[in-house]
C-alpha positions as CSV (number, residue, x, y, z in Angstrom):
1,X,31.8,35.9,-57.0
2,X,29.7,37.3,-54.0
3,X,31.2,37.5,-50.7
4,X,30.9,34.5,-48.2
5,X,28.9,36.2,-45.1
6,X,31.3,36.3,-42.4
7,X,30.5,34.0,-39.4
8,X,28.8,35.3,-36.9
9,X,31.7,35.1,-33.6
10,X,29.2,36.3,-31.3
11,X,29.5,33.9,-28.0
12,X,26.4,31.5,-27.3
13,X,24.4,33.4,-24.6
14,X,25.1,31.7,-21.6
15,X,21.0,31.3,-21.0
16,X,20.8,28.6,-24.3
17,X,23.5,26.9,-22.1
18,X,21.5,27.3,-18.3
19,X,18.2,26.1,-20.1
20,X,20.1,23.1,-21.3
21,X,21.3,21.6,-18.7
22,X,18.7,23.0,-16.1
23,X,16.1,20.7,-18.1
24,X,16.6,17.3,-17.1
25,X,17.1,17.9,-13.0
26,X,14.3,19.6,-13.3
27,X,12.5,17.4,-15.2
28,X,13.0,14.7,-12.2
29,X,12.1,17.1,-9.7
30,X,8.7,17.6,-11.4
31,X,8.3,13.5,-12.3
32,X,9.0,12.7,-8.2
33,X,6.6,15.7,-7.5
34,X,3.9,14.5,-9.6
35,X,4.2,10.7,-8.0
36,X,4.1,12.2,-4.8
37,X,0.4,14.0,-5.9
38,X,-0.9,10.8,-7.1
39,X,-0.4,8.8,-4.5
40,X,-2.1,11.5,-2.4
41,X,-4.5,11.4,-5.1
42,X,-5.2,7.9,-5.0
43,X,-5.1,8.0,-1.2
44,X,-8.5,10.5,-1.0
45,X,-9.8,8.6,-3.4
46,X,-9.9,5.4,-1.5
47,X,-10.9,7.2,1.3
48,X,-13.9,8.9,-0.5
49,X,-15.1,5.4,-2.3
50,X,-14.8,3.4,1.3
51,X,-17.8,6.6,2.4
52,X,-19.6,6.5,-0.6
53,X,-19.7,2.7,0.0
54,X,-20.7,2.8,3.8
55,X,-23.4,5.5,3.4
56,X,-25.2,3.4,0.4
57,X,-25.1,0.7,2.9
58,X,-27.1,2.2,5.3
59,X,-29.8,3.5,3.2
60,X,-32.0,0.9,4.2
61,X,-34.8,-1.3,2.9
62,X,-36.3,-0.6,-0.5
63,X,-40.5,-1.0,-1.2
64,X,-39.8,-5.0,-2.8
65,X,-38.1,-5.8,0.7
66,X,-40.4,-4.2,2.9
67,X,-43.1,-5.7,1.2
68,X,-41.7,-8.8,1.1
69,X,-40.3,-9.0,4.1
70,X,-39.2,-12.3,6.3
71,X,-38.8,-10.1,9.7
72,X,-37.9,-13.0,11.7
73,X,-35.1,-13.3,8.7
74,X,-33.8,-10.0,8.7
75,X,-33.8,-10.2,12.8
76,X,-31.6,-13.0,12.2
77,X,-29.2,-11.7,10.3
78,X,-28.9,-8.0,11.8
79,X,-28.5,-10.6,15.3
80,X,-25.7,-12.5,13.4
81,X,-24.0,-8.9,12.4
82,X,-24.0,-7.6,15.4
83,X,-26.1,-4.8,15.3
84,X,-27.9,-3.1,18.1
85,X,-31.5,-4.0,19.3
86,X,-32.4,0.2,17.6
87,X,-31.2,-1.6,14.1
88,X,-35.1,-2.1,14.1
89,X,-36.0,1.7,13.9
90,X,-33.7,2.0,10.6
91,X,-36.1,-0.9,9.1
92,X,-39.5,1.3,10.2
93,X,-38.3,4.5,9.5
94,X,-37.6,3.3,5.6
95,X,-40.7,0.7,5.7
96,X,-43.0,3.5,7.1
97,X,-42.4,5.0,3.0
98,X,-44.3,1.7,2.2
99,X,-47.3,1.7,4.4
100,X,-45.2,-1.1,5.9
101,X,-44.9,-2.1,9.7
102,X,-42.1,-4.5,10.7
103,X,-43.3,-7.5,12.6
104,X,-41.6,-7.1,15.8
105,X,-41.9,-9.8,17.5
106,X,-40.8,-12.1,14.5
107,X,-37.6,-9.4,14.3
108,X,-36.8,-9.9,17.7
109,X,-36.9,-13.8,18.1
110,X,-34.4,-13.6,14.4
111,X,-32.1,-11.1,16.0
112,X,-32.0,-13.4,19.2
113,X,-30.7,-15.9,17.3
114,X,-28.4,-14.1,15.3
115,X,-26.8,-13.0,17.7
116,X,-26.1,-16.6,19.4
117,X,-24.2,-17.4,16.9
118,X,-22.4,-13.6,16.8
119,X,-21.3,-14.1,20.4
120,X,-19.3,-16.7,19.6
121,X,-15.3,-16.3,20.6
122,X,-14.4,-17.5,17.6
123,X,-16.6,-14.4,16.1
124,X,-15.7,-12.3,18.2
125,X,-11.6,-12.8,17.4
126,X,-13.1,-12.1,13.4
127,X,-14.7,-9.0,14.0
128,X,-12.0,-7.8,15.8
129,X,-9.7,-8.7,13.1
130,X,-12.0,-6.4,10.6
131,X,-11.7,-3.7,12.3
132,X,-15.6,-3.6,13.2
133,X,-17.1,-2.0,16.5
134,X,-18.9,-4.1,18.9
135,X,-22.3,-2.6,20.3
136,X,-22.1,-4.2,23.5
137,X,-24.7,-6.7,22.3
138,X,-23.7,-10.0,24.0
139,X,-24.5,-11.0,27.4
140,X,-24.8,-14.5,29.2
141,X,-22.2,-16.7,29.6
142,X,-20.4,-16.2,26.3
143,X,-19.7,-12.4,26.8
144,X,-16.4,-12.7,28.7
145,X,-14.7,-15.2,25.9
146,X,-16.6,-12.8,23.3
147,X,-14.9,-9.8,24.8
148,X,-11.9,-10.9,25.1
149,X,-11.5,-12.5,21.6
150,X,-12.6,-9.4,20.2
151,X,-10.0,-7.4,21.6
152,X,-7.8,-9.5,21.1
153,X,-8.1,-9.8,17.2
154,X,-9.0,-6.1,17.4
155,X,-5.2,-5.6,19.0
156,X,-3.8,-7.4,16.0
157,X,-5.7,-5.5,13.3
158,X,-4.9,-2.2,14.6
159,X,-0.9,-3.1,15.0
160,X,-1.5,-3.5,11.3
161,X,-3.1,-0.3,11.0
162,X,-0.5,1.5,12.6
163,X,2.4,-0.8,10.4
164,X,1.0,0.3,6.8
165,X,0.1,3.8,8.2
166,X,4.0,4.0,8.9
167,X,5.2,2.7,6.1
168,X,2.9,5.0,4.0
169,X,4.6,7.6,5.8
170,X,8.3,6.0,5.1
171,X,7.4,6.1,1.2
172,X,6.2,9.3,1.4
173,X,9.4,10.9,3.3
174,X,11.9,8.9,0.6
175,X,9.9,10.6,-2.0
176,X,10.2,14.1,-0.3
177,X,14.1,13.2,-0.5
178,X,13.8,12.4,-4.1
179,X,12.1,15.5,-4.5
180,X,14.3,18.0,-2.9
181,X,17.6,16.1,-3.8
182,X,16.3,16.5,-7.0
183,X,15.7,20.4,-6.5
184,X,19.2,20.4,-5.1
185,X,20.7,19.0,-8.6
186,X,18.3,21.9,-10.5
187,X,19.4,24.7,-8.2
188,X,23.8,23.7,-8.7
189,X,23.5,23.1,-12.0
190,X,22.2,26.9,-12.2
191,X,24.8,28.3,-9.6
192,X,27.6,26.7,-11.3
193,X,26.6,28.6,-14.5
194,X,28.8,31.8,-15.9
195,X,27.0,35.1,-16.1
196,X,24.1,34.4,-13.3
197,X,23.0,37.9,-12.2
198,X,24.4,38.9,-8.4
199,X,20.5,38.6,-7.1
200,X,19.8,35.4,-8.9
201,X,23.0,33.9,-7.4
202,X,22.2,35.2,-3.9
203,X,18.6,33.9,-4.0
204,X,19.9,30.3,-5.5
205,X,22.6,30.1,-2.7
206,X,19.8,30.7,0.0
207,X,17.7,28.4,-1.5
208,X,20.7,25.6,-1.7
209,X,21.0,26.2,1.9
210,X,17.2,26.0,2.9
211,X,17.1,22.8,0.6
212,X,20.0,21.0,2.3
213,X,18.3,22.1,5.5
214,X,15.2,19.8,4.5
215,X,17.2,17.1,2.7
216,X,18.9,17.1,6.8
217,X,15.4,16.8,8.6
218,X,14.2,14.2,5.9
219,X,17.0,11.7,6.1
220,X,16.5,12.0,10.1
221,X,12.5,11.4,9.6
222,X,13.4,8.7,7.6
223,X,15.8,6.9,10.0
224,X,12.9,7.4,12.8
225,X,10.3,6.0,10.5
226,X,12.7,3.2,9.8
227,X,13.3,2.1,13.3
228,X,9.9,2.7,14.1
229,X,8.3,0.3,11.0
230,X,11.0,-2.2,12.2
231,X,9.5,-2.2,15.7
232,X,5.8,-2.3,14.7
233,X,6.4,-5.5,12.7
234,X,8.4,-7.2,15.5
235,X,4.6,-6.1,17.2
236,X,2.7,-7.7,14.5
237,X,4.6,-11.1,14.0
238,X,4.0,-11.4,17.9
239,X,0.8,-11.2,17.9
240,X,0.0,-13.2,15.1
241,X,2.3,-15.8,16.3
242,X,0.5,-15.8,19.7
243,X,-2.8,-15.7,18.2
244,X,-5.7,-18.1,19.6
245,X,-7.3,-18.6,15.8
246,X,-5.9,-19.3,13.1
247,X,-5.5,-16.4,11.0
């Protein structure tokens, strides 16, 4: 009989072991890091639709509507929008591509009437809750209530604002922690291991130490951002609670 080759008693090679058990922290730092990226992602994104959507808004009127047009109608309802009296040049400017002039006059006497219904408080408190600008474009006796409505509901919609901009940044610093605890896990798990080269060993012990640094500053940004979201919607529930309208 042939001899049995003899078993190979060659220890495992200690960087089988390292990439072993280095795998799965780093595998969560990578997961956190790529949620982190997309909701940056999805962020711009939101951002880049909400200007694609406001510039194709303001295009202007095509040949069928300038053709067509009801300019004591589209008076009315730039009036009942709120847009300034210069809405009209946007209207000529795209019209002009037509051999079309607006009717004026018919514009005018629309908008006028929009925009007695615009300069309502009630309105006012509305388009203040959007978020929308006001073009100075009220005047008689309505304009104080108007003004003051609309500040009002404007107050309230950017106390929001500043809420879910804060709590964006709260999710964002707990996912930074998730991130570099998870980096911490990774970079122990390779300290810890037998036969890590002197300069590999120094590196991961400075980079333990700047981690921990961070980890420090996050869990302190996350405290402030805490206390802070706690405030604004003590600020919010006020306001809504002492609001004129219904909202």
């Amino acid at each position: 009989m042939g001899r049995r080759p003899a078993r190979d008693s060659r220890p495992v090679h200690s960087g089988s072991r390292h990439i072993s058990l280095l795998r799965p922290a780093r595998a969560i730092a990578r997961i956190v890091g790529m949620n982190v990226l997309l909701r940056r992602l999805l962020s711009c994104t939101a951002a880049l639709l909400a200007a694609v959507v406001t510039v194709g808004c303001s295009n202007g009127m095509g040949k069928d509507q300038c053709l067509m047009a009801d300019w004591h109608m589209i008076g009315f309802e730039d009036g009942l929008q709120g847009w300034p009296t210069d809405r009209i040049g946007v209207h000529r400017v795209a019209c002009a591509q037509h051999q079309v002039t607006p009717n004026l006059a018919a514009y005018m006497e629309g908008r006028q009437r929009g925009l007695q219904e615009f300069c309502q408080p009630k309105n006012g408190f509305r388009v203040g809750l959007r978020g929308a600008g006001y073009a100075n474009v009220c005047s008689g006796p309505t304009e104080p209530a108007f003004v003051d409505s609309y500040r009002y509901g404007r107050q309230i919609h950017d106390a929001r604002t500043e809420l879910r901009q804060t709590q964006a940044r709260l999710r964002g610093a707990r996912d930074g922690l998730s991130y570099t605890e998870a980096s911490m896990a990774s970079v122990t798990t390779e300290l810890v291991l037998p036969g890590v080269p002197t300069d590999r060993r120094a590196f991961l012990a400075t980079e333990l130490i700047r981690l921990t640094q961070e980890r420090t500053e996050l869990v302190a940004r996350i405290d402030q951002l805490m206390l802070r979201t706690q405030q604004l919607a003590v600020n919010v529930q006020e306001l809504e609670r002492q609001s004129p309208y219904a909202l």
